[in-house]
N, C-alpha and C positions, 0 to 999 in steps of 0.2 A: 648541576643540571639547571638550565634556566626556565623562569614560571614558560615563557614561550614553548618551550621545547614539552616540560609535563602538560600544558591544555593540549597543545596538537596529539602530544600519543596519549590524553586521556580521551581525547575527541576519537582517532585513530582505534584504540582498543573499544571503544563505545559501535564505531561503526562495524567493525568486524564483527563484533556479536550481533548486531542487529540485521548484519547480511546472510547469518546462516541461517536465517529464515525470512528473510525479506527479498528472494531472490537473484542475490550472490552477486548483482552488478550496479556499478556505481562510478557519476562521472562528476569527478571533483574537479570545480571549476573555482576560480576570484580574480579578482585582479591583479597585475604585474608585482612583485614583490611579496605578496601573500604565504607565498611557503609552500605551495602544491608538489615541487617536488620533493622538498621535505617532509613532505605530511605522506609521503609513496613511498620513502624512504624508512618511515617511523611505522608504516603498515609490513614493509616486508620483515623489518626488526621483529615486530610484537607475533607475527602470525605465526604461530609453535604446532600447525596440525599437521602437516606437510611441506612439499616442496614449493621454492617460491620462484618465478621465472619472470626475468623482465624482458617483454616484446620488442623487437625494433620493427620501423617500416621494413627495412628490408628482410625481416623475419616473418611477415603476417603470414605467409602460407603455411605454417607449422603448428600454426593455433589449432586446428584438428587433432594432429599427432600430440600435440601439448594435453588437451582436454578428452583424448584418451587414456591418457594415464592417472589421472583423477580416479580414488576408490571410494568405497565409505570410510577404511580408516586410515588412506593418505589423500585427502583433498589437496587439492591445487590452490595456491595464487598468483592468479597472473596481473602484472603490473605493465601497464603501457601509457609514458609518459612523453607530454607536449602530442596528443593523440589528433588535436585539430592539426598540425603540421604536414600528419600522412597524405598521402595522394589518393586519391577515389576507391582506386580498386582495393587498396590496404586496408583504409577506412571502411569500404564494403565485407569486406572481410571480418573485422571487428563485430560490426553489427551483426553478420552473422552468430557469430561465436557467441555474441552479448544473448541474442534470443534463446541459443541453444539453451545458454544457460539458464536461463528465466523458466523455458519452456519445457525441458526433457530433465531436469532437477539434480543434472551432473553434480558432481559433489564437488564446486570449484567455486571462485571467487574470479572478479575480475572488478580491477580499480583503471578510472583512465581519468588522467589530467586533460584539461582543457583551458584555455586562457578564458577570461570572462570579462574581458573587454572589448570581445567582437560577438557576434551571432556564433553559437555552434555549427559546427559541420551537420547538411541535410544527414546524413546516415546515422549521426547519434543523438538528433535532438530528440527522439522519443525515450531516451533511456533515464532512468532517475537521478537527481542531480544533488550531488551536496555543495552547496559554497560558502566556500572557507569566509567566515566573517572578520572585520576586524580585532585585533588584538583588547584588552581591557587591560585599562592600565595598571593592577593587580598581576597580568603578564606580563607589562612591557617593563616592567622596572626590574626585572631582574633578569632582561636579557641589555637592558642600560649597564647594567652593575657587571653583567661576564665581559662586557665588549669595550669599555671603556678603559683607560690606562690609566688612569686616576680617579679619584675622587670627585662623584657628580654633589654639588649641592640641589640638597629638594628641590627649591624654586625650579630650576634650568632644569633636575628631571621631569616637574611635573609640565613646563614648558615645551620641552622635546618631544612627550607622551602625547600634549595638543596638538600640536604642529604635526606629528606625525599620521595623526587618525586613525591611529593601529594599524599600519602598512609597517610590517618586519622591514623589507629595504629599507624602506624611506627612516626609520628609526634608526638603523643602523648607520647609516650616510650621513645624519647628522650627527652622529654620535662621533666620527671619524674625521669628519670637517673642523669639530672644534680644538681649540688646543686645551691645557690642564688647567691653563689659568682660566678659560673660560666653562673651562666645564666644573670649576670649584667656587664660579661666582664674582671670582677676583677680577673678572673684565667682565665688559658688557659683551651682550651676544651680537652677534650679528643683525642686520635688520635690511630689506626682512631674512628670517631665520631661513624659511624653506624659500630660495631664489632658482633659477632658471638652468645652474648648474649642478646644482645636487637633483633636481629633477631630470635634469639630460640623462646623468648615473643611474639611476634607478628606471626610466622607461622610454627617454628620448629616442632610442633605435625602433621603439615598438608604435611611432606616429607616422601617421599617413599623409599625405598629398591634402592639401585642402584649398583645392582653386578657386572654388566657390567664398570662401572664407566661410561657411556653414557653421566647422569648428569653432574656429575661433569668436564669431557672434556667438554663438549658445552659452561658449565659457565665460564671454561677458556679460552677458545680460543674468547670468547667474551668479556670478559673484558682485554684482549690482544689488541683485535683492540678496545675497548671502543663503538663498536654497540652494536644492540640489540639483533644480531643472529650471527649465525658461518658458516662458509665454510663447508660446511654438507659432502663433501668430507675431506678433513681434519680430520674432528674431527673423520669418522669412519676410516680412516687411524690409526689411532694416536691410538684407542682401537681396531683394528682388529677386525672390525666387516662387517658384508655383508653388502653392500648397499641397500640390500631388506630388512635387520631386523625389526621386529615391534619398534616402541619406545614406551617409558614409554610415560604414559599419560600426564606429564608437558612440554611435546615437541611438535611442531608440525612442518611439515615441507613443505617447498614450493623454487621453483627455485631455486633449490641448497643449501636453506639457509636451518637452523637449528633454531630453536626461541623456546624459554621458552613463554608458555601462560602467563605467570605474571612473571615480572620482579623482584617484591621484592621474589617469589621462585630461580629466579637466582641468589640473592644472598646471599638469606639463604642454598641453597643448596652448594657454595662455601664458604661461613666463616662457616657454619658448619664440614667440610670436617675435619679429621684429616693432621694435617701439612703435614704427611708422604705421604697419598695421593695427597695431591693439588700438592707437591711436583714432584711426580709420573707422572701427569696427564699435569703437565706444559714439563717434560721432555719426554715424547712422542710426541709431540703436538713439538716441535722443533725437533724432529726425522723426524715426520713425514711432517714439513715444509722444510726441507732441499731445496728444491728448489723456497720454496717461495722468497719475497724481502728477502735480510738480513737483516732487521731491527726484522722481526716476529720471525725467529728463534732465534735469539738473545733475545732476550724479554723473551720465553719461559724461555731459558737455563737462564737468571737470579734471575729469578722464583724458578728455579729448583736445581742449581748449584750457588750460589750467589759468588762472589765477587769482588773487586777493576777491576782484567782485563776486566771483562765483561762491566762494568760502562764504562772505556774508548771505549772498540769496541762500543757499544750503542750510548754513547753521539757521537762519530765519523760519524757512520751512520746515525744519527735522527740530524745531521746539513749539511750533503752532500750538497751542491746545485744542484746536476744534481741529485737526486732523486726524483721519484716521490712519495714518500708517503704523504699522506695527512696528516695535521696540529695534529689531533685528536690523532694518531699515533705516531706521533710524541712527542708531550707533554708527552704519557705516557713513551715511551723509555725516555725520556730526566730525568723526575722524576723517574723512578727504577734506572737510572744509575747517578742523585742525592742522592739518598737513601744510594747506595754503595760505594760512595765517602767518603772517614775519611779527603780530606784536605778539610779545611775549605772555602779556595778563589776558588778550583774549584770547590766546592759544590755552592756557589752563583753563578757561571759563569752559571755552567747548570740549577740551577733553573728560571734564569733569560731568559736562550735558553727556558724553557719550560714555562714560562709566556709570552714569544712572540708566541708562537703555541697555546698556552692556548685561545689567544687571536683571533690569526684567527680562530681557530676552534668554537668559539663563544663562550667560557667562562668566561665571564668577570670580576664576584666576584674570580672566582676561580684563576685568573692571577691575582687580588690583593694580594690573600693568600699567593700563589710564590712569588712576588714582597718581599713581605715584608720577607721572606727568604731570598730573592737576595740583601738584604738592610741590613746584619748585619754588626756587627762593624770588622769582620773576610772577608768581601769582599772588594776587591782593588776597589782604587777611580775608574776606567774605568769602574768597572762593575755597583756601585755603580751609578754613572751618566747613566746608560745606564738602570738602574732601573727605576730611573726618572723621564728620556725619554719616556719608557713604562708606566710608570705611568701616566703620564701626557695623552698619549694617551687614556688609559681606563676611565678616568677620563673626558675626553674630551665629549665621548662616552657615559657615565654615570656615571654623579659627576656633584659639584659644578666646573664650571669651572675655577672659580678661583682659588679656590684647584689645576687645569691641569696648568693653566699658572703661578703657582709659582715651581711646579713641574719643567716644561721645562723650565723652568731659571736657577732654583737651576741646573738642566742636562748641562744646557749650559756653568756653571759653573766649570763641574766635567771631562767635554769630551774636547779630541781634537778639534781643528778646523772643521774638516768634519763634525762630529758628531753633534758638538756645532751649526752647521748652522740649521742640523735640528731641534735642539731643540728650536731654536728662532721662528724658523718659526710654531712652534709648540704653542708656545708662543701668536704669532702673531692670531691663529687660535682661541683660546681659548679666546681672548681679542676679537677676532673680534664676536666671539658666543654672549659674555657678554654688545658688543653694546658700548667697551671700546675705541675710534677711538686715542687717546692719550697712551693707554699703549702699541694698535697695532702698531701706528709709531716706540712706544719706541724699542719695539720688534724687528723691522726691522732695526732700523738703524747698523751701521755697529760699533756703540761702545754701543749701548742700553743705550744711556741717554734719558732722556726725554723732548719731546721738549715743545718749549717754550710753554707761553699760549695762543698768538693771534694764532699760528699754531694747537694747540689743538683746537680753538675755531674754526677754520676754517675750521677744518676736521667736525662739527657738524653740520654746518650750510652755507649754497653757500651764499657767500654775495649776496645783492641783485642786485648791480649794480657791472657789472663788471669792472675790472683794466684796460682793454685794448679791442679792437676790436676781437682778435681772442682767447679771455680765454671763450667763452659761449663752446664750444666743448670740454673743457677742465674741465671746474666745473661739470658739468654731471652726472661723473664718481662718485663725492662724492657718491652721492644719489644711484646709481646705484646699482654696482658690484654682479651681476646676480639675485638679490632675494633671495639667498641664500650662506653661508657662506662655506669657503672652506677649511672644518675643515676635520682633519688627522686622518684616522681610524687603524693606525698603526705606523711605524718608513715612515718619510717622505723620498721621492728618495733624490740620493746628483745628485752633480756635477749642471751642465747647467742647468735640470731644475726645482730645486728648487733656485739655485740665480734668474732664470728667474724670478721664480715667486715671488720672493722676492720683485723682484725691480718693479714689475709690479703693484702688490699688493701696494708695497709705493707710487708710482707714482699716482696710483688713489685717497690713502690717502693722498694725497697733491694737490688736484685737479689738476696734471698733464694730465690728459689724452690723449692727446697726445704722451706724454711720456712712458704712460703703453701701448699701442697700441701694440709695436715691440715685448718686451719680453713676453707678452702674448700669441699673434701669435706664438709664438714658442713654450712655453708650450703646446697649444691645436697641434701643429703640429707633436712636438714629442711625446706627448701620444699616438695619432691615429696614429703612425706609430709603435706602438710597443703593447706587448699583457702585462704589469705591468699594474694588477689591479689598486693599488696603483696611480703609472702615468697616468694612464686613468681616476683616478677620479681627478687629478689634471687639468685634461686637459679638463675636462668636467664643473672645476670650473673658471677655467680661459676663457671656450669660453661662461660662461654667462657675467662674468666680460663685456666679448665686446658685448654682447649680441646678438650673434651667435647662434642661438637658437640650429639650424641645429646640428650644429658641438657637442655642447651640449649633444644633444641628442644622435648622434651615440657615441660621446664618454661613455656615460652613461651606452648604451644596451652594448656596448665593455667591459666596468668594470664589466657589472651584467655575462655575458659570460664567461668573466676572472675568477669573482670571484668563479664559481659555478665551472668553471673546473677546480680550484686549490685549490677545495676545503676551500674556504676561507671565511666560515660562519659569519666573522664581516665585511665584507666588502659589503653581497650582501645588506644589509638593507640602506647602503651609497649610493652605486648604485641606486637602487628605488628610493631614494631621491632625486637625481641629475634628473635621468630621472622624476621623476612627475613634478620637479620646472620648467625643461624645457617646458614639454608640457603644463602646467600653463601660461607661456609667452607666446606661440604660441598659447593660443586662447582656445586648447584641453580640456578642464576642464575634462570630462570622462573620455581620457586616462590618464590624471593625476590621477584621482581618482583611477583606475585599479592599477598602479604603488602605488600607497599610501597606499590602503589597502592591497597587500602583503609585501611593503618595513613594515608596523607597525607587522605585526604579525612574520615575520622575526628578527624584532627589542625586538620583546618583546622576541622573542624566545631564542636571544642572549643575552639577559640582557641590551640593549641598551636602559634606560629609555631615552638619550638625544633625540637621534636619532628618536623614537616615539616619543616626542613631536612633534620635526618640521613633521613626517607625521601625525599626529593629525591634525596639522596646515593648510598642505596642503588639507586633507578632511574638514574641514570646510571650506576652501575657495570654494572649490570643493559643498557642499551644500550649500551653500551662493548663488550661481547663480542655483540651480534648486530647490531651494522654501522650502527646507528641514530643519525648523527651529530646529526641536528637533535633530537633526544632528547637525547642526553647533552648538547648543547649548552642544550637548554630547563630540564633535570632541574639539570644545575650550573651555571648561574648564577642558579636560584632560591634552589639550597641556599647558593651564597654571597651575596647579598642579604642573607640572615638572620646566614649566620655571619660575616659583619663588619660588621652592626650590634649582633650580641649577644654577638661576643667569642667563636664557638662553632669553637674551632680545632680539634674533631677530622671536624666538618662539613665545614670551608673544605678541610682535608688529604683526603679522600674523593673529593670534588669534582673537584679538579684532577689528583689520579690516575686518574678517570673520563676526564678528558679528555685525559691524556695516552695513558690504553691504546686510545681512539678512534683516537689519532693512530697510535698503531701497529697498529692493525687495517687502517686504509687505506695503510697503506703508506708514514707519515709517521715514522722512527726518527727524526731528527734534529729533528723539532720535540718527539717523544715523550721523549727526553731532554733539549734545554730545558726542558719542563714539571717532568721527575721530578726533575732535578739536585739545586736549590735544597733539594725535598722530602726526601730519602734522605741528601746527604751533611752531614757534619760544618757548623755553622753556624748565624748568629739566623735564617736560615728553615728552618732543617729544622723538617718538619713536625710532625703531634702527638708523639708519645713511645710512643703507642700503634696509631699507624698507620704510621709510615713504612717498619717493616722491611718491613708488605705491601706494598708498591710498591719494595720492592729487584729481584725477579726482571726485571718489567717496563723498570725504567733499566738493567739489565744486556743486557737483548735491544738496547733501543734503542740503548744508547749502543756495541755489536760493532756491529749493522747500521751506525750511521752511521758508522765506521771510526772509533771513540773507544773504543777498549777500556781504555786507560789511565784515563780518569776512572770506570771500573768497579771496578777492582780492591780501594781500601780499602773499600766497601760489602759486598764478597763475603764479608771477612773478618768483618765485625760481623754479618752473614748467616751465616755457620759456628755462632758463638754460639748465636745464634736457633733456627737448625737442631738445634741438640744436645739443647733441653731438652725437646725431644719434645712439647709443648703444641699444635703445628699439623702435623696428619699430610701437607698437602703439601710444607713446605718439606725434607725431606731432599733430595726426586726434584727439587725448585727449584735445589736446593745445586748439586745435579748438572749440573743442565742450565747452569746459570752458569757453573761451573768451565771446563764444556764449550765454551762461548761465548770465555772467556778462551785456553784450554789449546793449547802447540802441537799442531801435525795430527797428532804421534806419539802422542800422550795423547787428543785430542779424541774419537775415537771409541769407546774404553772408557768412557769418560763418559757419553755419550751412552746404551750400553747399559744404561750403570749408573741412570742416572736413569730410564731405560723399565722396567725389572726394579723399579725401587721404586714406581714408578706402579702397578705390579700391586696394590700392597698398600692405596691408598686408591684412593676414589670418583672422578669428577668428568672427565667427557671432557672436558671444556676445557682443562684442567694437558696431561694427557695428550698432546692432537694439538697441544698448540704444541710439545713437547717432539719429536713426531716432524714436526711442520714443519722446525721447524731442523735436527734433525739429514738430513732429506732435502735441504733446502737445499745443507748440508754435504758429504753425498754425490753430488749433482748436480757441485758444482765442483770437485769430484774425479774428474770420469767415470765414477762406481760407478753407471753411471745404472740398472741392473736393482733396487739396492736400494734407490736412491734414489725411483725408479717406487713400492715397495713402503710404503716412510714414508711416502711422501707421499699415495697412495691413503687411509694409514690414516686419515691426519690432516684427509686433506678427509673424510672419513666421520666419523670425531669432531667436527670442528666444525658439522656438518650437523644430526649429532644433540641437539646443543644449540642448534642455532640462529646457529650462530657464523657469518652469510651472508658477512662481508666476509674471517676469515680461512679460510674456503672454499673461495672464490675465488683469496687466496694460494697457497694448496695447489694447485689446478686450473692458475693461471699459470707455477709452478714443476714441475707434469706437462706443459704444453704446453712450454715451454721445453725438458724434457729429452727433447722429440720424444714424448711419449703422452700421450693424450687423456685426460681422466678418465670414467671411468665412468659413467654416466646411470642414473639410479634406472627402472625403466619404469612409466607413468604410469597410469594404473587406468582415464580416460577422457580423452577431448580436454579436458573440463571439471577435472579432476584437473591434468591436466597443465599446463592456464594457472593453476590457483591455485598450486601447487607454484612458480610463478615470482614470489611475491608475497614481500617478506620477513616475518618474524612479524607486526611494526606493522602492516603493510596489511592480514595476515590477519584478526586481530585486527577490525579499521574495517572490511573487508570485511562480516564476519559481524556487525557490528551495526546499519550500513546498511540490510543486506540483509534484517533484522530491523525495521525501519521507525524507523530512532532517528536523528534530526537530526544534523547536525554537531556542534551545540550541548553535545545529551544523550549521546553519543562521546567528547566530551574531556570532560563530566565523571566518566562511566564510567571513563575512563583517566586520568585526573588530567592531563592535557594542555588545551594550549589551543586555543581552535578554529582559529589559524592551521595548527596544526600538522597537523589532523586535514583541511582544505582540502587542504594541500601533500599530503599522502599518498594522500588520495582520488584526488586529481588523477592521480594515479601510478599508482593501482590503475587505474585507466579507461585510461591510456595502456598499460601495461602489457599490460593483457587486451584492448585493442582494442574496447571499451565503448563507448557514446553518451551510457548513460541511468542510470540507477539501477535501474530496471525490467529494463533486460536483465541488470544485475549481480543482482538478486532469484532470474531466473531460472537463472543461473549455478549459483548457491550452491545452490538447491533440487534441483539437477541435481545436484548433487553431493553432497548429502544423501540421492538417491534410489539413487546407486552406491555408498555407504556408504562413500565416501571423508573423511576427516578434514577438517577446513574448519579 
């Protein structure tokens, strides 16, 4: 069965259920090729409560007779498909039956296909609409895999999955066009891929008349700028039409813009065109921009007019640095005025200017595809090294990273001096992803040899006893440098600070610390003094390095501002990253999560599988402390997916600490320290370099609860280190609370004050009430049960307030056990009181439910998948003691009207 074929009847059995209480009718509409009648066909399959009847026009008068046979325990489905096709009175008809059913609460179902590439028929536009979205290509690769007659290689799948936009025809049509040798790689594809005749297949019978040329200008002026719509002024400029004119029915229009109802009609209606018109329609349309930027009318006129000078004005204006056209724009002038180019070095020059725009506008297969044009044997070494460099970057982003850090070597090789720094440093980024703390030094140093091996061995591991009196503030930094990696989502800045961070960066991988202090300090200073996306996420990676949280942070929301007003679509899912990790150290876990799951759907949106791991990563951490196991279990095993097929070991280390603090949230220590073991202590698996010392606290709880306090003890000591150089303001009151875990009962309870007294001094009630769980634990099985009573209140209140539901609980079973009940919040209404019983996740899918938003449009709000958002719903209804969805609507509204928090 193909993924296509399980989304539609998971979508299908999702919609059925939500129709026997969402009143029973529903008109699925998309675009040509979409599946509507397969998805009609996959609803009479799944519908098991009765009989299912499929309507013809010339059957509408028997919809009566049909929808009295309808009982309570044999409902109807009635199926009527290509329903816009019918004729008035049939259509009338329908409607009628559609109302019946809404209104008089027959026990029946009715589904009706519509196209959705013209306006609905007047009779059903008031009925509720689902429209089928595009495929994800998660679906479309294994409806590649059932259709094809050979062997697809990845590249050409993941190329045919673009090309096709998640339109099932159109997927299929290319799939069927190719031969084995091209669909295995061994030839080149076609170009272009999707042309004029695979588009006729798939929807050329379904285009209209277009005297005005209306069409065809809109299709051009929009794939000019590469949106989905046109300057609606403009384009009636450009055909001399009135601004009040009706449009053909595959337009619709709104604030000014112009938009095709279905995008693959936008581009059959353009590769269908006769040359001479597209020709026509490009050169009005630069008439009629004359006052736009120069890059549009330009574009036009090469369209229109093609040759050599216009290639030059283009590539001149699409590299300007005081322009402001956005990245998207860019690429496409940069590649028409590569097209026009006959010399060969300056054909690479500008395909390579259009795989850096490629890249920030978020295309990232598609800036490999440039790249490797900017990579022939006809391009000068400059350009050729500066390929690379971009490549290494995309690669960084999404690839085997070691694939990126042989890249930005080989670049470092090929470029001058300037250039060459950033590709080391590029180097340095890509080694430090892969957990490589020997190829990162190698990267850095200033001749890139490799250093020795006790210095290799020492970047992995903090000795236990230090050389001298004042190296504990200095070893630290091994373990440290922010919790995340400060990897380059483009060409890195030169000058001050990139050597900055170079030497800062080395100085930590030599347990300098002290020593990386200064040039760090500067990198964070001169980022936050300037508006470079770019240097903002530099500055935002260097003030965790010090673990600056603060500074972090603003620098973070600076980059995600940066990036979104310079239009620089690979850079905002960076951003998010930096901001989550941040708010992760300081305590936040929600706002991390908020940040996490828009930087993954940004990430995925731009092709950044790396990038989505680490916010995989950070959402499992993020469910890890509010009791959410099928979360952290969905969150970490996507983020490992990625990081061990790309090499991404500070991902995969992230991951498994998420699931092992899952495991100690439910009350699993002994599998909690199997997990962290391997991770934390001395050994080829301990984890990143940069992650393990955070998961020392957590192996130290787990490994006392499970009565293994012995395999804790040399961790505590490499922990002391860490703790000293002051870079992470939780681990002193960590130190404490360890010792305290270890210490005997003569010592244990000064400890335990001592690490609560240091809690005073940073944020974050999660550190906090594990710190007074345990120690009430501690006082419980000592009979100190009044002060134990008192820890433990505090600690299920600390975790409440963060949401921590599962070690809450712990707290609450450890107050029942020492004979007192915990405390009850009092509830603001009956309706208050059953949502207060939901955990976040359900509140969350509660309120968007309840808000009229599918299963489907749920998890992709939450970056979850719709298994998961079922399992939970399910839970909410059990839970609150629900039926419907409608009684949960009125729940929520209830509770909206007592001004209670939802």
């Amino acid at each position: 069965m193909t993924g296509h074929t399980t989304a539609r009847q998971r979508l299908t059995a999702e919609l059925l259920d939500a129709l026997r209480t969402d009143g029973g009718v529903r008109v699925v509409t998309g675009e040509p090729g979409c599946g509507r009648s397969t998805f009609l066909h996959h609803a009479a399959r799944l519908f098991r409560a009765g009989p299912v009847r499929h309507v013809r026009a010339d059957r509408a008068h028997e919809l009566d007779d049909a929808l009295r046979t309808a009982t309570a325990s044999r409902p109807l489905l009635l199926c009527v498909d290509d329903a816009d096709l019918w004729d008035a009175p049939s259509r009338a008809a329908l409607a009628r039956a559609a109302a019946r059913i809404r209104e008089t609460g027959v026990r029946a179902t009715l589904l009706l296909t519509v196209a959705g590439h013209r306006p609905p028929p007047p009779e059903l536009s008031d009925l509720p609409v689902l429209r089928l979205g595009p495929l994800t290509p998660a679906e479309a690769a294994p409806l590649i895999r059932e259709h094809a007659d050979s062997s697809v290689a990845p590249a050409v799948r993941e190329e045919l999955i673009t090309e096709a936009e998640g339109n099932p025809a159109l997927l299929l049509a290319l799939v069927r066009r190719l031969s084995p040798a091209r669909l295995s790689g061994r030839r080149a594809l076609p170009r272009p891929l999707v042309d004029g005749e695979v588009l006729a297949d798939v929807a050329g019978d379904r285009l209209p008349d277009d005297p005005g040329g209306l069409l065809l200008t809109t299709a051009a002026a929009a794939r000019a700028t590469g949106e989905e719509d046109a300057d609606a002024d403009l384009v009636l400029r450009a055909c001399r039409a009135a601004t009040d004119a009706p449009l053909p029915d595959l337009l619709t229009r709104g604030e000014g813009r112009l938009r095709f109802r279905s995008a693959l009609m936008a581009r059959a209606v353009y590769a269908l065109a006769a040359p001479e018109h597209r020709r026509a329609a490009h050169l009005a349309l630069a008439e009629a921009a004359r006052e736009a930027e120069d890059i549009l009318p330009l574009l036009h006129r090469s369209w229109a007019v093609p040759g050599p000078a216009l290639a030059a004005s283009l590539a001149s204006a699409a590299t300007d640095p005081a322009s402001t056209t956005p990245p998207a724009l860019r690429r496409t002038a940069l590649i028409r005025a590569a097209e026009l180019t006959p010399d060969g070095a300056e054909r690479a020059r500008r395909h390579l200017a259009a795989a850096e725009q490629t890249l920030l506008a978020g295309g990232v297969a598609d800036a490999l595809r440039l790249l490797d044009q900017a990579r022939g044997p006809s391009a000068p070494t400059p350009v050729r090294g500066g390929a690379e460099l971009l490549r290494g970057a995309v690669l960084l982003a999404d690839g085997p990273v070691e694939d990126a850090r042989e890249s930005f070597l080989l670049a470092a090789d090929l470029l001058p001096p300037p250039a060459a720094a950033r590709a080391t440093l590029g180097a340095a980024d890509a080694a430090w992803s892969a957990g490589d703390p020997a190829s990162c030094l190698s990267a850095l140093a200033p001749t890139r040899t490799p250093p020795t091996l006790p210095l290799a061995q020492a970047c992995v591991r903090v000795p236990q006893e230090p050389a001298s009196p004042d190296e504990h503030p200095r070893r630290g930094g091994v373990a440290r440098v922010g919790a995340t990696a400060p990897r380059t989502a483009g060409v890195a800045p030169v000058g001050d600070v990139s050597r900055d961070h170079r030497d800062g960066l080395r100085a930590v991988l030599l347990a300098r610390f002290d020593l990386a202090a200064a040039p760090l300090r500067r990198v964070v200073e001169n980022g936050l003094h300037g508006t470079d996306p770019d240097r903002l996420l530099r500055s935002a990676a260097a003030a965790l390095m010090l673990g600056d949280v603060t500074s972090a942070r603003r620098a973070g929301a600076r980059a995600l501002a940066a990036a979104r007003t310079h239009s620089s679509a690979a850079l905002e899912p960076r951003a998010l990253e930096y901001l989550a990790y941040a708010e992760l150290r300081a305590g936040r876990h929600q706002l991390a999560r908020t940040h996490a799951e828009e930087g993954l759907r940004t990430a995925e949106r731009t092709g950044q599988r790396n990038t989505a791991a680490h916010h995989h990563a950070v959402l499992a951490l993020a469910a890890s402390i509010e009791g959410e196991a099928d979360l952290v279990t969905e969150h970490a095993e996507a983020a490992l997916r990625t990081a061990r097929q790309h090499g991404l070991a500070q991902a995969e280390t992230l991951a498994h600490w998420a699931a092992a603090r899952a495991d100690l949230g439910a009350g699993r220590p002994r599998e909690a320290a199997q997990r962290l073991g391997p991770l934390v202590r001395p050994g080829p698996r301990r984890g990143h370099f940069a992650v393990w010392m955070l998961a020392v606290p957590c192996f130290v709880e787990a490994a006392a609860s499970a009565g293994r306090p012995q395999h804790a003890a040399a961790v505590v000591e490499d922990f002391t280190l860490w703790a000293a150089c002051g870079a992470d303001p939780q681990a002193p009151s960590q130190l404490l609370r360890c010792r305290a875990l270890l210490a005997a009962p003569d010592t244990a309870d000064e400890l335990y004050l001592r690490a609560l007294d240091q809690h005073d001094d940073t944020a974050g009630d999660f550190e906090r009430a594990r710190t007074e769980l345990l120690y009430g634990k501690w006082l419980r099985r000592r009979r100190r049960l009044r002060e134990a009573r008192t820890r433990l209140e505090e600690a299920r209140l600390g975790f409440e307030r963060c949401g921590a539901r599962l070690w809450a609980q712990q707290a609450a079973a450890e107050l029942r056990a020492g004979g007192a009940a915990p405390t009850a919040a009092p509830a603001a209404s009956s309706g208050a009181g059953d949502l207060a019983r939901l955990t976040p996740q359900q509140l969350r899918i509660a309120r968007y439910v309840a808000e009229g938003a599918t299963n489907r449009e749920v998890a992709l709000s939450l970056s979850v998948s719709t298994r998961t958002v079922d399992y939970h719903l399910r839970n909410v209804f059990a839970t609150l003691g629900l039926r419907s969805r409608v009684e949960l609507v009125r729940l929520v509204e209830q509770e909206e009207k007592t001004g209670a928090r939802l």
